[in-house]
C-alpha positions, 0 to 999 in steps of 0.5 A: 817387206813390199812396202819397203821396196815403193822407191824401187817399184815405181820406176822398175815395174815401167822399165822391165816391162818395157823390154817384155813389151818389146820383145813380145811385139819383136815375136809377133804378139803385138796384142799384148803390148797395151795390156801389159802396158796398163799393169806396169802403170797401175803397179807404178800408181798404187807405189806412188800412192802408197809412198806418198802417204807413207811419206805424210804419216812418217817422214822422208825416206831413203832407198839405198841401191844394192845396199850401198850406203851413200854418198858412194851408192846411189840413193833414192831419196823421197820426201813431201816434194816429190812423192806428190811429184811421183803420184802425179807422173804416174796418174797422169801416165796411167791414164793417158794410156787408158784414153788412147787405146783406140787412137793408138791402134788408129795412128801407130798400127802395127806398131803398138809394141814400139809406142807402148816401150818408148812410152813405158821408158819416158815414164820410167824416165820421169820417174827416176829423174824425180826420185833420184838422190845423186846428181848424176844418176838425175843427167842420165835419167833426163836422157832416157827420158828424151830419147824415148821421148824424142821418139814419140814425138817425132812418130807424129805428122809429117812435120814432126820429125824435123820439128822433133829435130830443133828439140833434140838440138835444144835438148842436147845444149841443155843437157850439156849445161847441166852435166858441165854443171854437175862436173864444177860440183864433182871438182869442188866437193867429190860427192854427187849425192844430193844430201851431200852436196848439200852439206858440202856446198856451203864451205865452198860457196864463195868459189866461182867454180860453185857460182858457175856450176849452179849458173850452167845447171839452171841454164841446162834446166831453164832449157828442158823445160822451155823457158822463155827465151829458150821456149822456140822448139816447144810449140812445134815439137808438141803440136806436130806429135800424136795426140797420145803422145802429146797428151803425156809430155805436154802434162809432165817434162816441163813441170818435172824440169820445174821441179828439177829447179826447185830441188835444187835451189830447196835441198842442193845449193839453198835458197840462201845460195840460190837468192843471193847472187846479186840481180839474179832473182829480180832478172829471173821473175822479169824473164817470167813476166816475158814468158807469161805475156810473150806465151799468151799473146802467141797463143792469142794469134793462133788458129789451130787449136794444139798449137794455141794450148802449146804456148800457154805451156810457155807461159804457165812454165813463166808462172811457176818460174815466177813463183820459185824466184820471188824469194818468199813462201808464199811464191814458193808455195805456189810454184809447187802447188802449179805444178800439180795443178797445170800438169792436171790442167794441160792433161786435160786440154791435150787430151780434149783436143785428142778427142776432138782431133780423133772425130774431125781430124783437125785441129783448126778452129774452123773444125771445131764448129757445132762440137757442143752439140756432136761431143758434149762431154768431151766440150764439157771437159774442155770447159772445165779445164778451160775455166781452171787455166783461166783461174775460177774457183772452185777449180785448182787453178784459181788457188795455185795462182791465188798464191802466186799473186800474194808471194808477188804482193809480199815480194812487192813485184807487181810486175809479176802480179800484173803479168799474172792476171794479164795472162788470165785475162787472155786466157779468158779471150782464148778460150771463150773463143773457143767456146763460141766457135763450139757453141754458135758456129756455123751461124745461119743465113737468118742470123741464128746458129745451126742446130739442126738434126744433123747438127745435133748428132752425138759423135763422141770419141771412145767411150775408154778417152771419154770417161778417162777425160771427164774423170780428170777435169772432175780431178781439177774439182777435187784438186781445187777444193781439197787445196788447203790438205795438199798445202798443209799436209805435202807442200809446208813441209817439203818447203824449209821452215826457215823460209818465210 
């Protein structure tokens, strides 16, 4: 039955079109790259979604490769946690790509079929990372997805390709971390299956070989994902990229490297392991306290607008790490809820700021002025977006960080709960500011603003970036308000019921 081969589809449908797509633009037929591109995804999506409602009426399931039964075979094993994951990579993907046709065409002409292969191979990427049950098979995942992630970002301006360069180093250092990781592991127990290792880490817990490998593992994940202090290559890699390039990995690789984390500390190591070495969750919530009020006052100082979003990028990652180490539920809860909704939030940011930089060209402040009155769909977007990272209901925003703020009340961690609503309160700051120069500039002589006929002229982006845009913040709506069928019904039950 199709139905039994979801965990297969999902990454195979964006991997083998991935090389049609190459090999069709490699004989001159570039026009087909996109469309074949928008197949590939849609196959993707309607799996994920397929699955994961599979996985809420019937429980976590298992894929076995080849038919080898694990732990010698590779598995792909899917449950409440990353079927959610699974379905936000693929709608946030697919819809990328539906908004930046035009700006693909503009920015990478003639090569469309290069773009929309390592665009495919990063989503395939991102996939398999979050669907795979073998710890290795997650190492070689996490390079496919920095190569052809690599790649895109340095397709950007002229300062990306050395800015993409500090990535590749970090990326490296931090793959390296986890492999060695993954290595102590194989040494200790001789299994690389997930489940396994999980049944095996406990008779060897007390071993330093088993402390030094999960030590390595988080340092290798703490470094994809750009968590401070390891966070310096993030906001150059992503300001300097293309906008559609941009508005894919700014959504998803740090969220997915959260997720990572999270996988491991719930299903390989426990959370009774991963919380029990002494001083590590206390060092681990103060270093996202720093990351949270570090990421918002360097996003206060900027004047170009793609490099303020990349450094609230730094401190949401703090939320979410945040959240994960406060050691309760209710911490938990909200790390894994924020991954949904900030992947949906800095979607739609990235992909407002791609609109405005198709029309003006620029991303400084200074350009942004009167864009209320020449592209008030796309503000209007931004607006929303804007007001869910800030935290107001009914937006999503609100609720992932309402639980965050009650696990660092439970947890007794006010530092955490004051960081929180600081970086919220800089947020209003950042973005309001963005408002007004939007809304009142340029001021005129007399005092009042300039809204004059010229002013008022409607020059929105595409009308396909447009409607894709205005359809996800609509999503942070829907996100927000359906909040309590997503807690109850995905993330309770990918969260042990031991924890409490």
């Amino acid at each position: 039955m199709l139905s039994q081969q979801y965990p297969a589809l999902i990454l195979v449908a964006p991997l083998l079109v991935s090389f049609v797509v190459f090999m069709a633009g490699w004989s001159g037929r570039r026009g087909v790259a996109w469309p074949l591109s928008m197949v590939a995804l849609a196959v993707t999506t309607l799996s994920a979604g397929a699955l994961l409602v599979q996985v809420v009426l019937h429980g976590p399931l298992s894929y076995r490769l080849g038919n080898w039964p694990p732990p010698m075979g590779i598995e792909y094993y899917v449950d409440h946690l990353n079927a959610l994951v699974l379905l936000l990579i693929a709608v946030v993907a697919l819809g990328n790509l539906l908004a930046n046709r035009a700006a693909i065409a503009r920015d990478y002409p003639g090569k469309e079929p290069v773009f929309c292969t390592l665009y495919l191979l990063a989503v395939a990427g991102h996939m398999g990372i979050v669907v795979t049950g073998d710890a290795f098979n997650l190492y070689v995942l996490l390079e496919i997805t920095a190569l052809s992630g690599y790649s895109l970002l340095a397709m950007g301006n002229r300062r990306a390709p050395l800015a993409t360069l500090r990535y590749l180093f970090m990326g490296t250092v931090g793959a390296s971390f986890y492999l060695l990781g993954v290595g102590y592991l194989y040494i200790m127990t001789g299994s690389l299956n997930m489940l396994d290792l999980a049944r095996l880490i406990p008779v060897v817990a007390g071993s330093p070989a088993i402390t030094a490998a999960f030590v390595m593992i988080m340092a290798g994940a703490f470094v994809k994902m750009a968590f401070f202090p390891l966070h310096a290559w993030l906001p150059g890699a992503y300001s300097n990229a293309g906008n559609a390039a941009s508005s894919l990995i700014a959504p998803l690789t740090t969220k997915v490297m959260v997720y990572v984390m999270i996988r491991l500390m719930l299903t390989v190591f426990g959370t009774d392991f991963a919380w029990s070495t002494p001083g590590l969750n206390q060092t681990m919530v103060w270093l996202a306290v720093a990351a949270m009020v570090v990421g918002a006052l360097y996003a206060l100082s900027q004047r170009d607008l793609k490099k303020m979003l990349t450094f609230i990028i730094v401190s949401e990652v703090g939320y979410m790490v945040g959240g994960a180490w406060l050691g309760n539920r209710l911490g938990m809860t909200g790390s894994i809820l924020h991954i949904v909704n900030d992947a949906m939030m800095t979607f739609v940011v990235f992909l407002a700021a791609g609109s405005m930089l198709y029309r003006t060209g620029s991303g400084r402040f200074e350009s942004l002025q009167g864009l209320f009155a020449k592209m008030p769909f796309t503000m209007g977007a931004f607006v929303i977006a804007g007001l869910s990272m800030i935290g107001v209901p009914p937006t999503c925003g609100f609720f992932s960080k309402w639980y965050l703020v009650l696990g660092g009340i439970q947890a007794g961690h006010w530092g955490f709960v004051a960081a929180l609503i600081l970086s919220s309160l800089i947020n209003v700051v950042l973005f309001f500011r963005i408002f007004e120069i939007a809304l009142f500039e340029p001021f005129a002589e007399d005092g009042g603003h300039g809204h004059g006929p010229a002013a008022t002229a409607i020059a929105e982006a595409p009308a396909g970036m447009v409607a894709t845009l205005l359809a996800a913040a609509a999503g942070l709506i829907i996100l927000g308000l359906f909040t309590g069928d997503i807690v109850n019904l995905v993330i309770n039950l990918a969260i042990p019921a031991n924890l409490i």
